[in-house]
PDBQT receptor file of N, H, CA, C and O in Angstrom, charges set to zero:
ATOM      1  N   UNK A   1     -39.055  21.415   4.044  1.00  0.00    +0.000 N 
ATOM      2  CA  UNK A   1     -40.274  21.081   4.762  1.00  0.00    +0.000 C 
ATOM      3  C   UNK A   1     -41.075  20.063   3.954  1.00  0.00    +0.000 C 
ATOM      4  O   UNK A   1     -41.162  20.261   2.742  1.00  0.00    +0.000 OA
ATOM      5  N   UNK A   2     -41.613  19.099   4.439  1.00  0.00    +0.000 N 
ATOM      6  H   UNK A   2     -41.542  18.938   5.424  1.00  0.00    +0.000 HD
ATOM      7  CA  UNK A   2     -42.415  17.908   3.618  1.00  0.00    +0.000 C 
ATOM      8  C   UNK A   2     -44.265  18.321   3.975  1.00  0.00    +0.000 C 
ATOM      9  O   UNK A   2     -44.901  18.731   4.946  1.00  0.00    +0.000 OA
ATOM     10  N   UNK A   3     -44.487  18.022   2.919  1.00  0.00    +0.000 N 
ATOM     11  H   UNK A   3     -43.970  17.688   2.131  1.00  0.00    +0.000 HD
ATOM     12  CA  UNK A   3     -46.201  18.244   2.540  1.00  0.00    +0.000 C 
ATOM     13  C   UNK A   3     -46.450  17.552   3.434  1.00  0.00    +0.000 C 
ATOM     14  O   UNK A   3     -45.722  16.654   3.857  1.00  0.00    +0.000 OA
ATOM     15  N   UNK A   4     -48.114  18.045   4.087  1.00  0.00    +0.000 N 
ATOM     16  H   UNK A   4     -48.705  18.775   3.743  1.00  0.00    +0.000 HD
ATOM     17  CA  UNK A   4     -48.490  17.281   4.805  1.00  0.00    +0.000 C 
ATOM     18  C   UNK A   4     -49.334  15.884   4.137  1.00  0.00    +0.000 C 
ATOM     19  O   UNK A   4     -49.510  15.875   2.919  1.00  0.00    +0.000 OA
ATOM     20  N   UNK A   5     -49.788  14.841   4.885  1.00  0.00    +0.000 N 
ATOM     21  H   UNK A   5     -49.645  14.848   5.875  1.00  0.00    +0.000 HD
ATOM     22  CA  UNK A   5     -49.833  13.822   4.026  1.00  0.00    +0.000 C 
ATOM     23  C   UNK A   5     -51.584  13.557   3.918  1.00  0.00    +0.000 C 
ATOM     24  O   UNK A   5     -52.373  14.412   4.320  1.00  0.00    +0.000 OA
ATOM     25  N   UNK A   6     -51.896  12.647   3.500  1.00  0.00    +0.000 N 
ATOM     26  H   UNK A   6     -51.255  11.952   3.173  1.00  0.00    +0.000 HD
ATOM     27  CA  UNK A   6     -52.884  12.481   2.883  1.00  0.00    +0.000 C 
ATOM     28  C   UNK A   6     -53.814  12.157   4.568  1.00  0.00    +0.000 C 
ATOM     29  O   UNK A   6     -53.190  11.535   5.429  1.00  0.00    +0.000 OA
ATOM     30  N   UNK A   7     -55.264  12.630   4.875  1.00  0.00    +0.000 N 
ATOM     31  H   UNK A   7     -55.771  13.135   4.176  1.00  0.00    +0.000 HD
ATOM     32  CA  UNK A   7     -55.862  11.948   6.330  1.00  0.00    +0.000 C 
ATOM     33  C   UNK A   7     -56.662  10.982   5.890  1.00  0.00    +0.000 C 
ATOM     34  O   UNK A   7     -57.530  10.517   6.628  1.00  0.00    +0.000 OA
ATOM     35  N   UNK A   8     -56.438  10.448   4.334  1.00  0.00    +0.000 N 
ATOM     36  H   UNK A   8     -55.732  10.825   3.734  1.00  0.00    +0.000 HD
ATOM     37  CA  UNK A   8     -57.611   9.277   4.240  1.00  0.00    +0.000 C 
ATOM     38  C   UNK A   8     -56.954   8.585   2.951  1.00  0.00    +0.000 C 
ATOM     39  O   UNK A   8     -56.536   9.021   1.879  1.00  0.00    +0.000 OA
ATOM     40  N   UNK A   9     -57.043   7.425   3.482  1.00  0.00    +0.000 N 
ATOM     41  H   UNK A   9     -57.383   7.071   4.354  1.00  0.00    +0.000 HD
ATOM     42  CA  UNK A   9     -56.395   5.725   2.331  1.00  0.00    +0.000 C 
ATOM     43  C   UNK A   9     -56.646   6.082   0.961  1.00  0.00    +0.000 C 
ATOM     44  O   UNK A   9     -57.768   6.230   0.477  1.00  0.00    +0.000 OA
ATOM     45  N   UNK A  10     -55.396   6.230   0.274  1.00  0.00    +0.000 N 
ATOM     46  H   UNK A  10     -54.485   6.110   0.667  1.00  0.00    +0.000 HD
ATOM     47  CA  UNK A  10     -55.473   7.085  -1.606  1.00  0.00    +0.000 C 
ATOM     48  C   UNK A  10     -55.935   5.912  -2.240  1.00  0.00    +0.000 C 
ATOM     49  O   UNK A  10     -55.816   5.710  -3.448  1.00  0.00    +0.000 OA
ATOM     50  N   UNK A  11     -56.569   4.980  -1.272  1.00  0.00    +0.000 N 
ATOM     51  H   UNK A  11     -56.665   5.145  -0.290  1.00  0.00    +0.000 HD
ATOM     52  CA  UNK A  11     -57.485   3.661  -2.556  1.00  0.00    +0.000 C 
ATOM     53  C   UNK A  11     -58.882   3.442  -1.963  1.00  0.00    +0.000 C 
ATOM     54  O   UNK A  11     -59.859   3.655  -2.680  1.00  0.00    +0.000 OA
ATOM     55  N   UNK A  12     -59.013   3.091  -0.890  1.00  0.00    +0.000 N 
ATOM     56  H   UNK A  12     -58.219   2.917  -0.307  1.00  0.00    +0.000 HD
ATOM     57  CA  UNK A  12     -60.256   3.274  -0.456  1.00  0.00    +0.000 C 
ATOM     58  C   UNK A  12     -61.500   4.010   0.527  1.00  0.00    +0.000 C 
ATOM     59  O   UNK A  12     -62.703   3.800   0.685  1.00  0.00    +0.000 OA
ATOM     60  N   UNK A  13     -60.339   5.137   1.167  1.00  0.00    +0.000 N 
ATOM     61  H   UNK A  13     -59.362   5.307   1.039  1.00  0.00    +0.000 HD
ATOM     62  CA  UNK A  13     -60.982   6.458   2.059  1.00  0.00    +0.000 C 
ATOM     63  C   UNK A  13     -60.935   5.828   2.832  1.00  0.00    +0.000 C 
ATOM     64  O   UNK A  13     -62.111   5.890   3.190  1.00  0.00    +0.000 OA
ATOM     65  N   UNK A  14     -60.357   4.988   3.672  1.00  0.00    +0.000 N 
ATOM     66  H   UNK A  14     -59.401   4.937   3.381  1.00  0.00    +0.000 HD
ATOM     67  CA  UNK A  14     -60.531   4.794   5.048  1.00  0.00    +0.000 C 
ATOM     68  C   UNK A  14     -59.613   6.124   5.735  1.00  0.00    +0.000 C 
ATOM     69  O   UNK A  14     -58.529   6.652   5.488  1.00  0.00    +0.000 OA
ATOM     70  N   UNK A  15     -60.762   6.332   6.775  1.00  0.00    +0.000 N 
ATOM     71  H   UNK A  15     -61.643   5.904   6.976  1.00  0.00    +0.000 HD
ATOM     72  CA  UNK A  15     -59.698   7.819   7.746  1.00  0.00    +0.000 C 
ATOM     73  C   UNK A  15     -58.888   6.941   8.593  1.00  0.00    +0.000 C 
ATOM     74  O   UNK A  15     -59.003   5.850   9.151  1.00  0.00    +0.000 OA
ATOM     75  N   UNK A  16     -57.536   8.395   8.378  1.00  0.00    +0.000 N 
ATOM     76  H   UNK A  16     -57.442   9.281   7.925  1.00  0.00    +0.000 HD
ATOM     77  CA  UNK A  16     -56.301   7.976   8.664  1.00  0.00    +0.000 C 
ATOM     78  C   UNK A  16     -56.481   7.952  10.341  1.00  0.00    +0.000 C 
ATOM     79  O   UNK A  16     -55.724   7.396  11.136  1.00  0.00    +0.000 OA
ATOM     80  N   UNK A  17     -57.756   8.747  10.659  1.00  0.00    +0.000 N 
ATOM     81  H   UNK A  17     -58.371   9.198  10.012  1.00  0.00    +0.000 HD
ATOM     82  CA  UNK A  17     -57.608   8.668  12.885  1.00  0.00    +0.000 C 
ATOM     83  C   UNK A  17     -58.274   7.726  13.185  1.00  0.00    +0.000 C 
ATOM     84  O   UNK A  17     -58.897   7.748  14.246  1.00  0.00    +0.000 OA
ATOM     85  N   UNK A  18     -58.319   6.866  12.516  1.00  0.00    +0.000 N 
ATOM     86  H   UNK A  18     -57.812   6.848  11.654  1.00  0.00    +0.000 HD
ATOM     87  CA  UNK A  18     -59.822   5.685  12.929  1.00  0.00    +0.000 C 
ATOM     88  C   UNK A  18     -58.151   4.141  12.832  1.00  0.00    +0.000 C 
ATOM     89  O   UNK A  18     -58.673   3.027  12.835  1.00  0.00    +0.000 OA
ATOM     90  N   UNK A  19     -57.155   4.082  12.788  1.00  0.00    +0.000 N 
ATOM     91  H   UNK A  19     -56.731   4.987  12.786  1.00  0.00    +0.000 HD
ATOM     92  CA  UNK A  19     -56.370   3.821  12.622  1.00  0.00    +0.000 C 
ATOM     93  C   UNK A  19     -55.019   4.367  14.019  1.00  0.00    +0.000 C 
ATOM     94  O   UNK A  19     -54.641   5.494  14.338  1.00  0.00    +0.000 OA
ATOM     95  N   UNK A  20     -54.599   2.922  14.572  1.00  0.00    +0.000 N 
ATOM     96  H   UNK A  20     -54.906   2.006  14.313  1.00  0.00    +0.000 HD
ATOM     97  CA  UNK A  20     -53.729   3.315  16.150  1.00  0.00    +0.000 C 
ATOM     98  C   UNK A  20     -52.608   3.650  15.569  1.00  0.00    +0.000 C 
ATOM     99  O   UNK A  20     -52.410   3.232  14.428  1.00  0.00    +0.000 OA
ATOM    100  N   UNK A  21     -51.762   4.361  16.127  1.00  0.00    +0.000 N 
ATOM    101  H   UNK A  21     -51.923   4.701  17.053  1.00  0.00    +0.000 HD
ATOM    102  CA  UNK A  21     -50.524   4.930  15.391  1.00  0.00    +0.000 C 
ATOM    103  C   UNK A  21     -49.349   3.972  15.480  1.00  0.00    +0.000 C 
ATOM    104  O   UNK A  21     -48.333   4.620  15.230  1.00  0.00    +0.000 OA
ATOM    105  N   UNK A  22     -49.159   3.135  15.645  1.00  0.00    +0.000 N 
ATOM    106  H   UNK A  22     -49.985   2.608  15.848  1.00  0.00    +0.000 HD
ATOM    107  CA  UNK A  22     -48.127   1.874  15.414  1.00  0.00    +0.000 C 
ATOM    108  C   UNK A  22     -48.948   1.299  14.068  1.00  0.00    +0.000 C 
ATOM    109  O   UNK A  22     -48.230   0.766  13.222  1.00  0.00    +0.000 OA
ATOM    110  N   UNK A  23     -50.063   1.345  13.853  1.00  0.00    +0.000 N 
ATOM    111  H   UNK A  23     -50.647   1.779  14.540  1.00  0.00    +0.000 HD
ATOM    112  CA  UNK A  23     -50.477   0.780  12.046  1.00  0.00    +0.000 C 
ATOM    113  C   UNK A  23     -51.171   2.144  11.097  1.00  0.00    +0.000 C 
ATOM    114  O   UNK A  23     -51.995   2.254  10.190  1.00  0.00    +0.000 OA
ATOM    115  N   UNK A  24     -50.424   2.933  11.791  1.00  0.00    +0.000 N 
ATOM    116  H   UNK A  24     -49.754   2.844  12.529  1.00  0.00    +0.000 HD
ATOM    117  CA  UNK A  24     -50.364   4.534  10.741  1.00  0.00    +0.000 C 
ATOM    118  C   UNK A  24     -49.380   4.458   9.645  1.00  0.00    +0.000 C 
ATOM    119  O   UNK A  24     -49.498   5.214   8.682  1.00  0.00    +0.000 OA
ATOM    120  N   UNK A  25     -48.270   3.471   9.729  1.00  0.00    +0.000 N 
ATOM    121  H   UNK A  25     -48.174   2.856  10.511  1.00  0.00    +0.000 HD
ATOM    122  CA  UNK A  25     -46.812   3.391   9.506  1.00  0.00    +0.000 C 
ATOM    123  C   UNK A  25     -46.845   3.197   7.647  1.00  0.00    +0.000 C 
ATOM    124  O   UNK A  25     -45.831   3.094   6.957  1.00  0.00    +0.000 OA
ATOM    125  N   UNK A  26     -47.913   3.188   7.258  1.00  0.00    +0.000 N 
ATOM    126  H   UNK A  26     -48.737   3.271   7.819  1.00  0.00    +0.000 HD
ATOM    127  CA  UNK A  26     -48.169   2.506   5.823  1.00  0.00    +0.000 C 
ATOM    128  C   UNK A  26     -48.417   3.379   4.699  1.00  0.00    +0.000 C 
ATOM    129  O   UNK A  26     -49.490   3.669   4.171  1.00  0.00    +0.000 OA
ATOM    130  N   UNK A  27     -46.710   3.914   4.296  1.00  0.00    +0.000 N 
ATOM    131  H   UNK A  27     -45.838   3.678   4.725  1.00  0.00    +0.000 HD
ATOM    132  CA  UNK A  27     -46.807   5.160   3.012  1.00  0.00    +0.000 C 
ATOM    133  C   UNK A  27     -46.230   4.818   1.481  1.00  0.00    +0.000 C 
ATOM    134  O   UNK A  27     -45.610   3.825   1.100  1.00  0.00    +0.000 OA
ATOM    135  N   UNK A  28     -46.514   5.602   0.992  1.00  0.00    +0.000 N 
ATOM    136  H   UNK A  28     -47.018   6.409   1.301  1.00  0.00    +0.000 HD
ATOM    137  CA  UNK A  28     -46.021   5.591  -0.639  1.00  0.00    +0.000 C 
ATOM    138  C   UNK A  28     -45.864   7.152  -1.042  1.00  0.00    +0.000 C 
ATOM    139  O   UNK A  28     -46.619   8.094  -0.802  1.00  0.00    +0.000 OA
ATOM    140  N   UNK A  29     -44.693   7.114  -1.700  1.00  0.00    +0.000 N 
ATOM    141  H   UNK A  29     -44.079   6.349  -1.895  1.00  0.00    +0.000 HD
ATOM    142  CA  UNK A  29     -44.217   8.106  -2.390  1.00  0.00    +0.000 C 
ATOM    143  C   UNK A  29     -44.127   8.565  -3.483  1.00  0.00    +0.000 C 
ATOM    144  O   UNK A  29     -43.144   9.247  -3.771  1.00  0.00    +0.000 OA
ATOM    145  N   UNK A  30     -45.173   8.304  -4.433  1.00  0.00    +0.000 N 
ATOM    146  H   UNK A  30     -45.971   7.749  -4.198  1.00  0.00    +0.000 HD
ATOM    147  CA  UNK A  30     -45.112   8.509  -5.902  1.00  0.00    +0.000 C 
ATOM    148  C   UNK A  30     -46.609   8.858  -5.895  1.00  0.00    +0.000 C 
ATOM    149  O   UNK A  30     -47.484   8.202  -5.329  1.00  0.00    +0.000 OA
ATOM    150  N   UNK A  31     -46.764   9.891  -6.546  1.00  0.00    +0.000 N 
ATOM    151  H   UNK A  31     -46.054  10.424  -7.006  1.00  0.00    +0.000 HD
ATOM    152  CA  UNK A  31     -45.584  11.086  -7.140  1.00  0.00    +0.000 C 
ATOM    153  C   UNK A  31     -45.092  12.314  -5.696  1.00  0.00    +0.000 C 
ATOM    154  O   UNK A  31     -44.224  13.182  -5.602  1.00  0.00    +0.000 OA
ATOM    155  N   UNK A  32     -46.162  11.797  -4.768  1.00  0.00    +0.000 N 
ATOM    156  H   UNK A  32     -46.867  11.092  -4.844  1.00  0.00    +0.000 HD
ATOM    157  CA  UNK A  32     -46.119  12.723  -3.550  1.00  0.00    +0.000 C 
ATOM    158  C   UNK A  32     -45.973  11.555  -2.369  1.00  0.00    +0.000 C 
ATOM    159  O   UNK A  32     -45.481  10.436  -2.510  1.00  0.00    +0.000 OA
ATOM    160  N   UNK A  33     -46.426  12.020  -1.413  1.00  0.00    +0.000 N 
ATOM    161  H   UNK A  33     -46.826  12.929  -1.299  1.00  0.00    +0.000 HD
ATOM    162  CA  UNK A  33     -46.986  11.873  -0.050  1.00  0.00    +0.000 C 
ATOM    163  C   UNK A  33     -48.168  11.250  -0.079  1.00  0.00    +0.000 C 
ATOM    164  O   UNK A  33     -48.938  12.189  -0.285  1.00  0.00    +0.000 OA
ATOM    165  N   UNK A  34     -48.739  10.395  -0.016  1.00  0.00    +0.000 N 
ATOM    166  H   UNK A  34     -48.114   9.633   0.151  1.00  0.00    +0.000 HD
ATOM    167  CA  UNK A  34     -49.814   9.590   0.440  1.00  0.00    +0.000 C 
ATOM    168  C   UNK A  34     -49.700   8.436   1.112  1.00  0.00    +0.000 C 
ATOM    169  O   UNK A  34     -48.658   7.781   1.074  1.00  0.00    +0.000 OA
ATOM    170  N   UNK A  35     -50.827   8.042   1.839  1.00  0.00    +0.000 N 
ATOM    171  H   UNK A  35     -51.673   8.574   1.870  1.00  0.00    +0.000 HD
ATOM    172  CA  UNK A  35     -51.041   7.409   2.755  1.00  0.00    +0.000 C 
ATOM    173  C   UNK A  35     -52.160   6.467   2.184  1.00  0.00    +0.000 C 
ATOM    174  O   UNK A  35     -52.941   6.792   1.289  1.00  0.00    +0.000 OA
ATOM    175  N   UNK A  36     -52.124   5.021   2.948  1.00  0.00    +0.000 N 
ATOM    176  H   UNK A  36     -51.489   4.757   3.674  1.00  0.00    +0.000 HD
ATOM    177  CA  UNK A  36     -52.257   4.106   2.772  1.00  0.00    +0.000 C 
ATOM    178  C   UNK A  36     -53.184   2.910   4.146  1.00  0.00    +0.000 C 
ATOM    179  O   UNK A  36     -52.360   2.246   4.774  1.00  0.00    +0.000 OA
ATOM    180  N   UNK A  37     -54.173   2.741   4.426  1.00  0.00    +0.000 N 
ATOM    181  H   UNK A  37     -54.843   3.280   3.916  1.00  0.00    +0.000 HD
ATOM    182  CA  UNK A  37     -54.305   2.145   5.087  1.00  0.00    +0.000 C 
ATOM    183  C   UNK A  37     -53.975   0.927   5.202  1.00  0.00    +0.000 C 
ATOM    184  O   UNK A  37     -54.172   0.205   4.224  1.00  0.00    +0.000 OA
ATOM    185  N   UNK A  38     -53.305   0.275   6.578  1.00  0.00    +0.000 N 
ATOM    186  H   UNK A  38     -53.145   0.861   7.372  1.00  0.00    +0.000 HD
ATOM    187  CA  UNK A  38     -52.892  -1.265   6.724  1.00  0.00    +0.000 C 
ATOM    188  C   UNK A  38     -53.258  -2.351   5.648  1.00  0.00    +0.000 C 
ATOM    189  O   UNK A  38     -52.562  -2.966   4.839  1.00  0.00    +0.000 OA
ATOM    190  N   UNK A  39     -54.732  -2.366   5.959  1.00  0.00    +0.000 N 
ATOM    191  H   UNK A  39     -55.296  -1.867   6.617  1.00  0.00    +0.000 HD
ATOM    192  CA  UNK A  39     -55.381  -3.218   4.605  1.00  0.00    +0.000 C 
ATOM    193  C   UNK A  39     -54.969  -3.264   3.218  1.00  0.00    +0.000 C 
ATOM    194  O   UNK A  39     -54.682  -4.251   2.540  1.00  0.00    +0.000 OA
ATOM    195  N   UNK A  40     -54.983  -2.183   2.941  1.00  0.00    +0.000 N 
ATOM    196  H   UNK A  40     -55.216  -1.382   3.492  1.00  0.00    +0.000 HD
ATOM    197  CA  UNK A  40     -54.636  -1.826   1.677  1.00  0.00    +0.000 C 
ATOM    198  C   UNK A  40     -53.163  -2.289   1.501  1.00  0.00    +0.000 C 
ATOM    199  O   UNK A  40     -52.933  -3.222   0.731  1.00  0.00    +0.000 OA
ATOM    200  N   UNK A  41     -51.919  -1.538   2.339  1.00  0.00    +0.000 N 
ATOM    201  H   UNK A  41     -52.105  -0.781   2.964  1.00  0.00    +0.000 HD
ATOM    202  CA  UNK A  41     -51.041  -1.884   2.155  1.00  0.00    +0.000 C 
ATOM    203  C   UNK A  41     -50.278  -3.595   2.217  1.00  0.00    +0.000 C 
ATOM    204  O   UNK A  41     -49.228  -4.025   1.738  1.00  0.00    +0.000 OA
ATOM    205  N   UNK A  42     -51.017  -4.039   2.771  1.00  0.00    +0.000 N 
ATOM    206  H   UNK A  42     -51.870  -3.690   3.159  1.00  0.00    +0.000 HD
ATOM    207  CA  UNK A  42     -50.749  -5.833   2.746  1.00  0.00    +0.000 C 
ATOM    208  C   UNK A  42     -51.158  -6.238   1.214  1.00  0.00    +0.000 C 
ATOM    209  O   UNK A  42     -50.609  -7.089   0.516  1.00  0.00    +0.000 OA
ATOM    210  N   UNK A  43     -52.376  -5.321   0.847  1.00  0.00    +0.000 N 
ATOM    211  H   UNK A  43     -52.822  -4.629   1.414  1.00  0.00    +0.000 HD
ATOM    212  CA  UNK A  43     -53.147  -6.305  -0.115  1.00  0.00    +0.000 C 
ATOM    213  C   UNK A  43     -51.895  -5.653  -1.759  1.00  0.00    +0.000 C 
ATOM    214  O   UNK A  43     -51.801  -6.198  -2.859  1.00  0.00    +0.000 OA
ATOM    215  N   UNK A  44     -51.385  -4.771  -1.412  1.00  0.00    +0.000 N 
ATOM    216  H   UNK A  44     -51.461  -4.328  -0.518  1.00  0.00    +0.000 HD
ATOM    217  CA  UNK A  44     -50.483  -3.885  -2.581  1.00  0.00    +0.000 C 
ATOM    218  C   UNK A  44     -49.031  -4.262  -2.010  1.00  0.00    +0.000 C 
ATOM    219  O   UNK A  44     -48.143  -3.835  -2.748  1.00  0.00    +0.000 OA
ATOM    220  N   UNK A  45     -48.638  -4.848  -1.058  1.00  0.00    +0.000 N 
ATOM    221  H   UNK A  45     -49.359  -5.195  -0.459  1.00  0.00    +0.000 HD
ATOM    222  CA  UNK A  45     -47.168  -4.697  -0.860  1.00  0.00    +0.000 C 
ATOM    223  C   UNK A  45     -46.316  -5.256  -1.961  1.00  0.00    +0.000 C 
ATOM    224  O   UNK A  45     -45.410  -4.554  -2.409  1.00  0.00    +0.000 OA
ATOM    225  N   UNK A  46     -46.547  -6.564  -2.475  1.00  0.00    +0.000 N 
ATOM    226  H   UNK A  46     -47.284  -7.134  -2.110  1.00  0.00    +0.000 HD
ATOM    227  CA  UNK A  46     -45.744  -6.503  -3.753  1.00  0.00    +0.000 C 
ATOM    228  C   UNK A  46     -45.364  -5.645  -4.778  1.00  0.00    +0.000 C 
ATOM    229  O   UNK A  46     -44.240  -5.390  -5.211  1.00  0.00    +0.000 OA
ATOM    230  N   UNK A  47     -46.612  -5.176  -5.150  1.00  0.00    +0.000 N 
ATOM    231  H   UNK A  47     -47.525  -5.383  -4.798  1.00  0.00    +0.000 HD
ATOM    232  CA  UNK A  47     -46.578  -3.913  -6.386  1.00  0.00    +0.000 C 
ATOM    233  C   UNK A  47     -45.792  -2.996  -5.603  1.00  0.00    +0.000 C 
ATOM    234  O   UNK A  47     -44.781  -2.685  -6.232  1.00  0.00    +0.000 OA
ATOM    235  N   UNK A  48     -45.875  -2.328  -4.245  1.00  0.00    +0.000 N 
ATOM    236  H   UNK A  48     -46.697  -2.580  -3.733  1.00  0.00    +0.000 HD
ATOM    237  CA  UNK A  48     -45.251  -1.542  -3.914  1.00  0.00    +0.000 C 
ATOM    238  C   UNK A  48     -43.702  -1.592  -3.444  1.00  0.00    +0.000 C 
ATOM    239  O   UNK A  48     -42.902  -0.692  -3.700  1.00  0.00    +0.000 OA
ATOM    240  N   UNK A  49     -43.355  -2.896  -2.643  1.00  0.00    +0.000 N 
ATOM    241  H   UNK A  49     -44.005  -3.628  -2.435  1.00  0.00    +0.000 HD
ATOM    242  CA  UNK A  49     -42.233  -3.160  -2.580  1.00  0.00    +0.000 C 
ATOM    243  C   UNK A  49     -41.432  -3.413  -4.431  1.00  0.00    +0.000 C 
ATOM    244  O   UNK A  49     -40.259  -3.099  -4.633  1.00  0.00    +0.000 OA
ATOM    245  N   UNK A  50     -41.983  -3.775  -5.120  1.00  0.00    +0.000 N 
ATOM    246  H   UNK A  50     -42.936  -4.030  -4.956  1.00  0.00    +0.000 HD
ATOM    247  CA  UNK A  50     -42.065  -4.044  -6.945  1.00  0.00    +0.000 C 
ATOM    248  C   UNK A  50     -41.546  -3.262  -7.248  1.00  0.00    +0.000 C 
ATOM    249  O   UNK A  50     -40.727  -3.467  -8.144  1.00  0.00    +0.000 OA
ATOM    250  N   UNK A  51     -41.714  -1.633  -6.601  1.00  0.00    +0.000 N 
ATOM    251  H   UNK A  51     -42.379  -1.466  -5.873  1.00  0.00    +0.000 HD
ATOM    252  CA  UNK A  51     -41.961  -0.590  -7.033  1.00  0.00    +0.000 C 
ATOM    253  C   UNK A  51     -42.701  -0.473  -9.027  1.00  0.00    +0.000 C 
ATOM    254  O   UNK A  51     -42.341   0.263  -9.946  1.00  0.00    +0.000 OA
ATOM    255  N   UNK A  52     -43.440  -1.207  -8.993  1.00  0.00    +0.000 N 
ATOM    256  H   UNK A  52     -43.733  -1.805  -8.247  1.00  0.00    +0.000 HD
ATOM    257  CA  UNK A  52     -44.581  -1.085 -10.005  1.00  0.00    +0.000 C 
ATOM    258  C   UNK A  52     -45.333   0.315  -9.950  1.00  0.00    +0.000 C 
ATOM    259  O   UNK A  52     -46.001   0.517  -8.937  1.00  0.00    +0.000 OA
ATOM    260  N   UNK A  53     -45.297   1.419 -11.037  1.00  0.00    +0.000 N 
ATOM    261  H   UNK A  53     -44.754   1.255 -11.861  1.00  0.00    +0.000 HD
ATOM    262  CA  UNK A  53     -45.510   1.953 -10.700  1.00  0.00    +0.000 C 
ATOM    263  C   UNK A  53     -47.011   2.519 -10.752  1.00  0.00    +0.000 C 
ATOM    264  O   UNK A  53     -47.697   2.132 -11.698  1.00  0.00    +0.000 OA
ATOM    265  N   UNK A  54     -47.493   3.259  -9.971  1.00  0.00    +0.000 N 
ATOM    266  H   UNK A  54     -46.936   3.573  -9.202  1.00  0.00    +0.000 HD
ATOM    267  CA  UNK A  54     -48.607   3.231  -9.404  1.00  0.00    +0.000 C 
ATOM    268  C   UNK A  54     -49.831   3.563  -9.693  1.00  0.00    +0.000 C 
ATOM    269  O   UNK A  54     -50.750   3.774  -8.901  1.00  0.00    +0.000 OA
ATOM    270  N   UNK A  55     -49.845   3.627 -11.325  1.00  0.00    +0.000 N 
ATOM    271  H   UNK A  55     -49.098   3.456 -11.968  1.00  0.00    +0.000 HD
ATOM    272  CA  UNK A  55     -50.985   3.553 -12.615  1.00  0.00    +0.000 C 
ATOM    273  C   UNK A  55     -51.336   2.196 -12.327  1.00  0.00    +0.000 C 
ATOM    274  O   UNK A  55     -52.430   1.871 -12.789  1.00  0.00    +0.000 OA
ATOM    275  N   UNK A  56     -50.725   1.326 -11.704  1.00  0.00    +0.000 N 
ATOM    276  H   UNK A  56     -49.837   1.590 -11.329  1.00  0.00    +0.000 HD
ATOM    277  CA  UNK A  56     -50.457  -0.158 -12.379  1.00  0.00    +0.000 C 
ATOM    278  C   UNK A  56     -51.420  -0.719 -11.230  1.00  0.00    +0.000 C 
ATOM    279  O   UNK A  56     -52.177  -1.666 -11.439  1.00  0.00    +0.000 OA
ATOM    280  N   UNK A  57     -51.310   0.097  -9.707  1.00  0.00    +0.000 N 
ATOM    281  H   UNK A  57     -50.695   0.867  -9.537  1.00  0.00    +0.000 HD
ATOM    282  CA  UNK A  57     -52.157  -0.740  -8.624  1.00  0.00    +0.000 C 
ATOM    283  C   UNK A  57     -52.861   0.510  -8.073  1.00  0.00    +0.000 C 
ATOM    284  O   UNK A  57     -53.852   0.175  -7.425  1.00  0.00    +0.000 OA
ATOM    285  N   UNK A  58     -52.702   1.662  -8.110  1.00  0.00    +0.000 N 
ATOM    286  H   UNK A  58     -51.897   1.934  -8.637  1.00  0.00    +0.000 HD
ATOM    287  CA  UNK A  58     -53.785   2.985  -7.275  1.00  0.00    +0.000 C 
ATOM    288  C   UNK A  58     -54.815   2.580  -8.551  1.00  0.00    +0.000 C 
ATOM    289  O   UNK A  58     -54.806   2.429  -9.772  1.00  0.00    +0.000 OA
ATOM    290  N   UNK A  59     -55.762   2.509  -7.310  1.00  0.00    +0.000 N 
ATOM    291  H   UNK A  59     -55.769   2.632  -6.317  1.00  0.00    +0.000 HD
ATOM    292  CA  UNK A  59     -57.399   3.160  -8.122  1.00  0.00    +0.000 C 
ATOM    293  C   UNK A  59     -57.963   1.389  -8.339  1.00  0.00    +0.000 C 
ATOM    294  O   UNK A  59     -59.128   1.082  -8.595  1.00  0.00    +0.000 OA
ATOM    295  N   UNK A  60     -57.013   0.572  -8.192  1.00  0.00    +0.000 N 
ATOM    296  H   UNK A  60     -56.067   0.821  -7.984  1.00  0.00    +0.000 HD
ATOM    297  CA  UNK A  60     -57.889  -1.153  -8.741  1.00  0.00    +0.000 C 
ATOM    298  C   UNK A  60     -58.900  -1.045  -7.725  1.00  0.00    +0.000 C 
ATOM    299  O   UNK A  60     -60.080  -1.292  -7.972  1.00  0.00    +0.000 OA
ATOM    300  N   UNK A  61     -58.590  -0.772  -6.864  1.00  0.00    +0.000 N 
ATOM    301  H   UNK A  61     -57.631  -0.571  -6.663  1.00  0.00    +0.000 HD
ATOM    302  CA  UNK A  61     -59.439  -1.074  -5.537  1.00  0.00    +0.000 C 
ATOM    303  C   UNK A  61     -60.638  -0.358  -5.433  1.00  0.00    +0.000 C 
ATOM    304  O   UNK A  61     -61.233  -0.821  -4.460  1.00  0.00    +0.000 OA
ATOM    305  N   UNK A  62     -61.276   0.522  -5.939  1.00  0.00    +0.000 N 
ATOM    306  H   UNK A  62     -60.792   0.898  -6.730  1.00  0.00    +0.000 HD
ATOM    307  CA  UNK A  62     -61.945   1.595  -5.850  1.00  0.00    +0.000 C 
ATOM    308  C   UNK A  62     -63.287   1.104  -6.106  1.00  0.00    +0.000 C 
ATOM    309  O   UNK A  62     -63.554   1.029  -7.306  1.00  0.00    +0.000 OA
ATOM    310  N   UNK A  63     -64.148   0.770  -5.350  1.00  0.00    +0.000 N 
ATOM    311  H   UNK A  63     -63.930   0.831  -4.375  1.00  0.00    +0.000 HD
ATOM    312  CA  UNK A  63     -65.779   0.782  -5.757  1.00  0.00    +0.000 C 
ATOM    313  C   UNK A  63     -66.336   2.126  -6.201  1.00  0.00    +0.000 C 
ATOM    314  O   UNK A  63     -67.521   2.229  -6.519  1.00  0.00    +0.000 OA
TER     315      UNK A  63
C-alpha cells in the first residue's frame, strides 16, 4: 500500500485542490511521497530530472 501523499507543494504550500487534475501530475520521491506544484516543478525540473538530490533544491524556494 503507498502513503498517502502530500495536499500541499513541499516548497511553497500551494494546496494541492486549488490545482485541475491533468496539472496534479507533478511528484518526487525522495525520501517519500511528496508533491509538488506545476510551478514549482518547471522551476526544479532539472535538479529533479538531475536527480540532484534534494538537500540541494527542497527548501531554496521558501520565503
Amino acid at each position: 500500500m503507498t502513503p498517502a501523499c502530500s495536499t500541499t507543494c513541499s516548497l511553497c504550500g500551494r494546496a494541492r485542490a486549488d490545482d485541475p487534475p491533468a496539472d496534479a501530475l507533478a511528484w518526487a520521491r525522495e525520501p517519500g511521497p511528496r508533491w509538488l506544484c506545476p510551478a514549482c516543478a518547471r522551476r526544479h525540473v532539472r535538479d529533479i530530472e538531475g536527480k540532484l538530490p534534494p538537500e540541494y533544491w527542497l527548501g531554496q524556494d521558501r520565503s
